[in-house]
N, C-alpha and C positions, 0 to 999 in steps of 0.2 A: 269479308275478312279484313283485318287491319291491314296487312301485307298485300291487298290487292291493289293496281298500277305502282309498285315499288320493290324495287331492285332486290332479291333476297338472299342473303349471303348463307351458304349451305355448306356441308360436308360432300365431296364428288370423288370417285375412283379414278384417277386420269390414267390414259395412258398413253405415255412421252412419246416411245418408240418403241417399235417392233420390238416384243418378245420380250420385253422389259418387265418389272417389276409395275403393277399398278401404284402408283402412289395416295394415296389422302389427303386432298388439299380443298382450301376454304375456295369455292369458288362462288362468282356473281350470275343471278340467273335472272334475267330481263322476264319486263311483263309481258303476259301473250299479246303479239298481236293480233291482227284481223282474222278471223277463224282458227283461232288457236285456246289452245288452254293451258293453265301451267298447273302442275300435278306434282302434290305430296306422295312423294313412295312409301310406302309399307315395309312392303316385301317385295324382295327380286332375289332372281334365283342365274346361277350360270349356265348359258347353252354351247354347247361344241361350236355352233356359229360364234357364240364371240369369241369365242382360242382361234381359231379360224382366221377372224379379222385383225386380232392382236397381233396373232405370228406375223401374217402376211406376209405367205410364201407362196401364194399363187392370183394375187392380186393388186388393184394401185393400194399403195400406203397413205392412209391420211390419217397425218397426229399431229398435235396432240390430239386426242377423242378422250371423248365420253360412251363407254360400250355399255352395253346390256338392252336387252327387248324383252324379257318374259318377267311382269313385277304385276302388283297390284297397287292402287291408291287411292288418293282422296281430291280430288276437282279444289283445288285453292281459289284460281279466281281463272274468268274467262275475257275473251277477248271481244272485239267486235262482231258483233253477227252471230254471234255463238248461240244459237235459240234453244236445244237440245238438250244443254246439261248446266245445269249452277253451281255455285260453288257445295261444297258436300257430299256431292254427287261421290260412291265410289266406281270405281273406273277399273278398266283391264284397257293398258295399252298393247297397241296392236301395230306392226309394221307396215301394214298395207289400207288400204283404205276402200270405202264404198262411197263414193258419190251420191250413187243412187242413178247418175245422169249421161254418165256416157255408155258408149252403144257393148261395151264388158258389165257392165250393172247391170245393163238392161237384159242382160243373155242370162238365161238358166243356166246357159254350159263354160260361164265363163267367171272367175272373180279378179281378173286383172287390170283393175280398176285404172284408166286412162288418168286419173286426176293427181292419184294417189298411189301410182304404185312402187313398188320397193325401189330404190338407188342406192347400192352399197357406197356409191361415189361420193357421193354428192353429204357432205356434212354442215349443212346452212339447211334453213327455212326456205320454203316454194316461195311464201309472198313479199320478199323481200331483198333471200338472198344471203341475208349475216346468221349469224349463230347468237343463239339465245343466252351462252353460257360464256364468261369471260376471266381470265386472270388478272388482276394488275391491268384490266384495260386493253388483255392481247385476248384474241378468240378463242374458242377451245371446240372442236366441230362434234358435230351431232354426229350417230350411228342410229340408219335404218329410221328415222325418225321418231324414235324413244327415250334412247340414251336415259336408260333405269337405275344406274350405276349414279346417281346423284338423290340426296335426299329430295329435291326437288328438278321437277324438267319442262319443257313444254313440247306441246306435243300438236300434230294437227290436227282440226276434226272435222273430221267428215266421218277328190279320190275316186278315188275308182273303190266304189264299196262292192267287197265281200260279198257274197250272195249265198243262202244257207247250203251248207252241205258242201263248198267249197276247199281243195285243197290248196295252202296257202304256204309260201316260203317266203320268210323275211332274213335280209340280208342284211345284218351290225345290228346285236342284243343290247346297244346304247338306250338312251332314254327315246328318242325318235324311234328306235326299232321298235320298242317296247309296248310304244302307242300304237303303233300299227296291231303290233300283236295284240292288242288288248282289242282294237275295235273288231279286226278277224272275228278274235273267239263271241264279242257281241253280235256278230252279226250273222253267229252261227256256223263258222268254220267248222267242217269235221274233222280235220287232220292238221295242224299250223307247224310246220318245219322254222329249225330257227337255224343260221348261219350264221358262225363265227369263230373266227379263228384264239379266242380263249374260253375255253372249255368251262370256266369256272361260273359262266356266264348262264351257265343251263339252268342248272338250280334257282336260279331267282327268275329265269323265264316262264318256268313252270308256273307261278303264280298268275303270268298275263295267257293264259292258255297253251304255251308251249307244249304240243304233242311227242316233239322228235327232235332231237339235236344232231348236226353235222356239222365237222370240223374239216376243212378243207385238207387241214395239214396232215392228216391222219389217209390220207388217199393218194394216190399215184397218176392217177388221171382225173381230167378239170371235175372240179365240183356239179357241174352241170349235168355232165354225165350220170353222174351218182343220183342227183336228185330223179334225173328219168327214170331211172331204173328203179326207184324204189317209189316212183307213182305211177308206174304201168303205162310209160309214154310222156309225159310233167303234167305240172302243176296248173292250175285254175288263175291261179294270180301270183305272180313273187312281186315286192315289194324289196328295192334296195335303198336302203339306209345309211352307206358309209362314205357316200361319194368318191369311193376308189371305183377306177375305168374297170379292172377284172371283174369284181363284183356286177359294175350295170351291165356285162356282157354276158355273163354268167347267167343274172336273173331275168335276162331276156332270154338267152340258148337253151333255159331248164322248165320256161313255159311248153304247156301243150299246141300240137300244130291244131287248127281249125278255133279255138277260143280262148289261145291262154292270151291272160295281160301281163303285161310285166311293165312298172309302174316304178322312173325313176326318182328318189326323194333328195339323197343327198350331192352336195355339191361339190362336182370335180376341178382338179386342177385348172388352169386357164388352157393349158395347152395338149391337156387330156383329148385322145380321138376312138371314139367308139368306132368297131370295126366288128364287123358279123358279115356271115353270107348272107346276099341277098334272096336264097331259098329261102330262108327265114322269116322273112319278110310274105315272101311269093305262098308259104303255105298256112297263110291264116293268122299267123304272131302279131298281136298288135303292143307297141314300145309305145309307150306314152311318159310323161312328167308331170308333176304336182306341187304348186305351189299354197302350199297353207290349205294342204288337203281341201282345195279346191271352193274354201268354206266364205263367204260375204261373212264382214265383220260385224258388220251392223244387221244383219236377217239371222246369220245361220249362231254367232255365238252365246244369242241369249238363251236357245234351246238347251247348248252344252252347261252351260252354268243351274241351268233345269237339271238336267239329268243330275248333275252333281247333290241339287239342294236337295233331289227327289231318292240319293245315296244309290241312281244304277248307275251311275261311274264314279269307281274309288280311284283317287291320285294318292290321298297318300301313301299309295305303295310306290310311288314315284320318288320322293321325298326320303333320300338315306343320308343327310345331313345337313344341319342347319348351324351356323356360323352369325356372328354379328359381323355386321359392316363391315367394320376397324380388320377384319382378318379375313377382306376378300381377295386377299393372294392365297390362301390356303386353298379356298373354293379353285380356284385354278389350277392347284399342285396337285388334287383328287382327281379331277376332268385330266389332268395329262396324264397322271398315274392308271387311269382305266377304275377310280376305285369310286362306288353311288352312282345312281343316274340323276337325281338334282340335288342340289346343296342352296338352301336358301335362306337370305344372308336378310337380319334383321335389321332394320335402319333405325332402330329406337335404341340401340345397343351401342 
């Protein structure tokens, strides 16, 4: 492409400080270097992770940033050593990465890739160290190594499933909860409990398999409880999704003793302390974490994108709002408001 090794001045979401207003500004975006690729966005969509990062109320603060990770796009031009993808290429960028070569790739039971794995911190590039995106000649840092929230970016390159007949509780009817729920009901869930504390939430869960709704606030005693009680001792698996500390307590204490899983997703406070008896532990509960549903980027997501092409897994029932670019603060005012689970903001717009 013409714009390959030169500087490309785009349209970028920034955001200044904490909690602020994203603004719209022309920014400059370096060519990739050495294993790297710079990528035309499409589409990107807003995740609770990036409100999360912008607030930044339970983590280090670096801004100005560039936020966003869940988009689609097109391979502009690549860098050195890049063998894998040319330009054209369309692309799903991904915040974690597969090597292929350290001793996490090489594990079946593992996708936490030594080379490439996630750093909320860290807003530069590994092989070098500077950030790809500039204002006026001052930096502006990467997020998660995506930073989708620009018409153009660069980027690098490199669960506990359900079992049929399973009763299953997920905890926060958000868009993450939602996925869980859907893969449950794929995977042959007999029973899928959803938890959450607004009610209004049920009704549209029922489309990803929700069998049973409970609202904490409607009860007098822990939610936990309740859930025992109404699976004859708990559940097969719960899945918590809100990364509030009562909830991953909850959906550990409302698993079964001898096989239940309780499986934590979302991300707590810094200073959050999960606390249970250690009977719980002692009678069989096994508590485990999931990072990107435990999926290799490069092995396990070209199957999902199968599934998609193949129409057994529908997203756009994900999808309850769609916005241009120019009014990706509204995308944020829905996500605080509790209103759609993605909202995805056209960059041609």
């Amino acid at each position: 492409m013409a714009t390959a090794g030169k500087v490309i001045k785009c349209k970028a979401a920034v955001a200044w400080e904490a909690g602020k207003p994203l603004s719209i500004e022309e920014v400059e975006v370096a060519p990739p270097q050495a294993m790297e690729v710079r990528v035309k966005i499409l589409y990107t969509a807003l995740c609770h992770t990036d409100v999360y990062f912008w607030e930044a109320k339970g983590q280090t603060p670096v801004f100005p940033r560039i936020l966003g990770h869940e988009a689609g796009g097109i391979v502009e031009s690549v860098g050195e050593g890049v063998t894998e993808l040319v330009p054209g290429d369309h692309v799903l960028p991904v915040f974690t990465g597969e090597c292929k070569e350290c001793a996490h790739c090489k594990s079946e039971e593992s996708n936490l890739c030594d080379l490439l794995r996630i750093n909320v911190d860290r807003g530069v590039m590994i092989g070098d160290g500077q950030s790809r995106f500039t204002i006026d000649g001052k930096p502006i840092f990467h997020f998660v190594g995506t930073s989708t929230f620009s018409e153009y970016t660069v980027i690098h390159v490199l669960v506990r499933r359900s079992k049929k007949g399973s009763t299953v509780a997920i905890f926060g009817l958000g868009a993450v909860g939602l996925a869980a729920m859907e893969g449950a009901r794929m995977a042959g869930a007999s029973r899928i409990i959803g938890v959450d504390l607004n009610p209004a939430k049920y009704e549209q869960a029922k489309k990803f398999g929700c069998t049973d709704f409970v609202n904490p606030k409607d009860y007098t005693k822990p939610v936990q409880e309740v859930l025992v009680e109404m699976t004859n001792g708990g559940l097969d698996r719960a899945v918590e999704c809100t990364g509030h500390i009562d909830a991953m307590i909850a959906a550990f204490e409302c698993v079964h003793d001898g096989w239940g899983v309780a499986v934590l997703v979302g991300v707590p406070h810094k200073e959050a302390v999960f606390k249970t008896h250690p009977m719980n532990f002692l009678n069989e509960r096994t508590l485990k974490g999931t990072f990107f549903g435990n999926y290799k980027p490069r092995t396990d997501l070209p199957e999902v994108v199968e599934m998609y092409m193949r129409k057994e897994l529908d997203l756009e029932k994900f999808i309850t709002h769609s916005v241009p670019f120019s009014q990706i603060n509204t995308a944020f005012d829905l996500m605080l408001k509790g209103e759609g689970l993605r909202c995805v903001m056209r960059m041609d717009e």
